[in-house]
C-alpha positions, 0 to 999 in steps of 0.5 A, a space after each residue: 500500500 505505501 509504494 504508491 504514497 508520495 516520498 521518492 522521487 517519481 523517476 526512482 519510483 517507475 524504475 523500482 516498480 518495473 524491478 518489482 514487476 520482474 520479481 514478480 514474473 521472475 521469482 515468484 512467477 506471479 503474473 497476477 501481482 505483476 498484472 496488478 502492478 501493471 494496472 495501478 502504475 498505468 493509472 498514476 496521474 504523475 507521468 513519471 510513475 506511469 509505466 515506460 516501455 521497459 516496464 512493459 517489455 518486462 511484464 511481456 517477457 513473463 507472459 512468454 515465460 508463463 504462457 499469458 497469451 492474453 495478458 501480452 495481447 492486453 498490454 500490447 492493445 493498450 500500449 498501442 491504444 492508450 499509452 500511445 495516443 497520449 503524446 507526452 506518454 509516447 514521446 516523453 516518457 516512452 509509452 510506444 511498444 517498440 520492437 521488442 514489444 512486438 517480438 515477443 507477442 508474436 513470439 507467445 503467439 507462436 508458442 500457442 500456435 496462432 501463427 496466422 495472428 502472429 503473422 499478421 502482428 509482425 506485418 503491423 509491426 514492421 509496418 508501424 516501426 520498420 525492420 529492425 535486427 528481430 524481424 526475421 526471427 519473427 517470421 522464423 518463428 511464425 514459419 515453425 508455428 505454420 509447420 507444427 500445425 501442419 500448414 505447409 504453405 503458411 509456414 513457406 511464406 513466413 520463411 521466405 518472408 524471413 529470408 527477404 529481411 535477412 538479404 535486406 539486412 545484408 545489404 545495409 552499410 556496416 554500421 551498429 544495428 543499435 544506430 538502425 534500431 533505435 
């Protein structure tokens, strides 16, 4: 109850809380309380207590740890919906989903074999924040997913889609991929 009560600094307190959002995916493997966390962090009026994207990818990293498919696919609608809309929360405080974000949705998404909506995430992805040194995997996975529930078509579209944006990879100047990415 007194994590949220005012003492510390706000900056301090969103990188306390992402530190506690991961114990709790991590160690206790409690998604419920990380849920919880979540919610109450996205409601504070101050911005700099509001969840930044960090916060977001650790909470996404426990859902492809637990298996939470729809608890990744409600954070993700809501960082794209809400935290986004929000201009000061995108462009200030780091509200947007960002590669990262989407990788590991479609990641979870492959594990539960949605490879059609894993798909299509990754197109949205791509089409929203470019390419970027995980898109390929990205439709490696998909491609594994198709081929585990035994479409043969889907699963060469995806890969042939992977090899496309490893060639264009190849062909960039060599530079840092972290200069590419953000």
């Amino acid at each position: 109850a007194g994590l949220f009560r005012r003492g510390a600094g706000a900056a301090s307190g969103v990188i306390t809380r992402t530190s506690m959002l991961r114990g709790f995916v991590e160690c206790a493997r409690d998604l419920g309380k990380a849920r919880i966390l979540l919610e109450r962090m996205e409601a504070e009026k101050v911005m700099a207590a509001r969840p930044n994207v960090r916060t977001a990818n650790t909470f996404l990293r426990g859902c492809l740890t637990l298996g939470a498919v729809e608890d990744a696919e409600a954070v993700l609608k809501r960082m794209e919906s809400k935290w986004a809309a929000d201009d000061e929360w995108r462009d200030s405080h780091g509200g947007a989903p960002d590669a990262s974000s989407y990788e590991t949705v479609v990641s979870l998404l492959c594990q539960a074999l949605r490879h059609a909506d894993a798909s299509s995430l990754a197109k949205k992805a791509i089409k929203k924040i470019g390419e970027s040194p995980g898109c390929a995997s990205m439709f490696v996975a998909v491609a594994r997913a198709a081929m585990v529930c035994g479409e043969l078509d889907a699963a060469a579209a995806a890969a042939k889609r992977a090899r496309q944006l490893l060639d264009e990879e190849a062909k960039l100047p060599k530079q840092k991929w972290s200069d590419v990415a953000g």
